[in-house]
N, C-alpha and C positions, 0 to 999 in steps of 0.2 A: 590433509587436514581441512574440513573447515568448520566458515565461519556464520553465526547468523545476523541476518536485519531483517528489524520489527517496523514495519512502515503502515502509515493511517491515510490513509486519502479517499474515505468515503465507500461506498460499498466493498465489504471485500469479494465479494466475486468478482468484481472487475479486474480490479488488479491479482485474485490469484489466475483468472485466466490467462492473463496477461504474462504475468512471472514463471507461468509452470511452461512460456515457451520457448526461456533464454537458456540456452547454451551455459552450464558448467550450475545450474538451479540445480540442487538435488534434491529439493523437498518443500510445498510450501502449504503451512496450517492456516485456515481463518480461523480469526480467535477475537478477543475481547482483551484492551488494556489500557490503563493508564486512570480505572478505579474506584472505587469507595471497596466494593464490595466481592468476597471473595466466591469464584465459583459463577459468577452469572448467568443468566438464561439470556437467550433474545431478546424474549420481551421487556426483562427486566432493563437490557443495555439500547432497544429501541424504546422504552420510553424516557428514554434522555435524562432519570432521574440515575441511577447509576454509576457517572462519570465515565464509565468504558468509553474506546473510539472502536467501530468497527478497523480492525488490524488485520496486517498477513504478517505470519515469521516465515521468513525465507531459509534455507539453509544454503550454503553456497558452495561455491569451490574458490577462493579467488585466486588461484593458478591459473583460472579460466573467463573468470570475471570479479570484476574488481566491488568493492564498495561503492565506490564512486560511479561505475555502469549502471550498478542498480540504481542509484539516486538519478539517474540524467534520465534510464527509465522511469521510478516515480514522477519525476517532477514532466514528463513528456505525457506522461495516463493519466493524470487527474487535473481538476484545477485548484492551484492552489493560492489563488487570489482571493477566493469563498471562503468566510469564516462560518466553519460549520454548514457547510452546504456541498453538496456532490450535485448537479443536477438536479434530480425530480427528487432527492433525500436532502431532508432538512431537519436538524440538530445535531446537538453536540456530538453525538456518536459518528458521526459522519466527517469530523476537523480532520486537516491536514496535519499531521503531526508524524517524525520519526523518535524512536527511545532506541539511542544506541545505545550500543552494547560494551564499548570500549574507550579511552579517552582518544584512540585513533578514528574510532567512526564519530565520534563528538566532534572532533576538530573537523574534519571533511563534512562533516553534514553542516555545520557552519559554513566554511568554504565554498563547496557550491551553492549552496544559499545566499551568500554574497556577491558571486562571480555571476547568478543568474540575476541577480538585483542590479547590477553593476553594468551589466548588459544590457540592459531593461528589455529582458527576454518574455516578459510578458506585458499589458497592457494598464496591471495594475500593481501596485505592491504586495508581495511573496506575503502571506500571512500563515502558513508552515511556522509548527512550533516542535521544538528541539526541547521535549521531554525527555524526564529520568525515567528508565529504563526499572520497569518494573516486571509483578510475578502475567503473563502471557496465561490465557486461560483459554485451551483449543473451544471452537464452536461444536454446536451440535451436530452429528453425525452427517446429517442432511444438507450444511453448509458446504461441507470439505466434496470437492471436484465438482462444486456446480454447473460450471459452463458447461464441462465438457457432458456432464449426463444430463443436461437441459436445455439444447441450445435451441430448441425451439422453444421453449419457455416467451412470452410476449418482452419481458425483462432483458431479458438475454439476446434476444435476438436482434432487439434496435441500442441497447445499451450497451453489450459486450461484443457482438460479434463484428462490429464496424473497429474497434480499440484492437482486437484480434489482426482486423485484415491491417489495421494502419500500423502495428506492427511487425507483421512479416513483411508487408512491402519496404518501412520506412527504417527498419532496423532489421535487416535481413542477418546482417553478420554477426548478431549476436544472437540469434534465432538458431535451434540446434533441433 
């Protein structure tokens, strides 16, 4: 059986590059969520008027990997100190934000959120927002498996394929 997480952390090519290399992932959409408007285009959700976050829906196995794997992955591929900021991407489309899916990935998406705040695992305070889980609207065709059909892309190459090498080295065992 599984299960899915819907996670924002700024471009989603990054993070679906990232997620389609973990062990026990069976599927991951970029998409558009969290809203005004139903059906979005790009343009419509990179001109920031829209309310969407660039998102990925992951679909999982957690037999194999847990909810909580996949958050220690989010919160290790993006920053999530930036409100509304990925890097060289600036607005709203771009926050750090999870919409689970259950009141069990609610309570955990809290949890590591607090256990990394508690840590002070990063440099600044966690600004990761813990949205309702709403209707997920896949990207356009041309989004879905970017990295791998563009990795020479100028984008790709200095943005995602360093996130790629840092995680087959630094999270080998969850790498499949």
């Amino acid at each position: 059986m599984t299960e899915i997480a819907t996670l924002a952390g700024g471009c989603f090519w990054c993070l679906e590059a990232v997620f389609l290399e973990l062990r026990g992932v069976v599927g991951v959409v970029s998409g558009y969520i969290g809203g005004r408007d139903a059906n979005p285009s790009y343009q419509a959700v990179c001109s920031g008027q829209s309310g969407h976050a660039e998102a990925i829906q992951v679909t999982f196995d957690p037999a194999v990997i847990s909810y909580r794997d996949l958050l220690e992955i989010f919160f290790a591929f993006h920053d999530p100190t930036t409100r509304n900021r990925q890097g060289p991407d600036v607005g709203t489309q771009y926050r750090s934000a999870l919409f689970p899916h259950t009141e069990a990935q609610r309570q955990t998406a809290k949890a590591v959120t607090a256990e990394l705040t508690a840590a002070g695992a990063f440099s600044a305070p966690i600004v990761t927002t813990i949205e309702a889980d709403g209707p997920f609207y896949p990207a356009e065709g041309y989004h879905q498996d970017y990295y791998r059909r563009n990795p020479d892309q100028p984008y790709c190459a200095y943005n995602i394929g360093p996130k790629v090498a840092k995680l087959r080295a630094k999270y080998a065992a969850l790498v499949g």
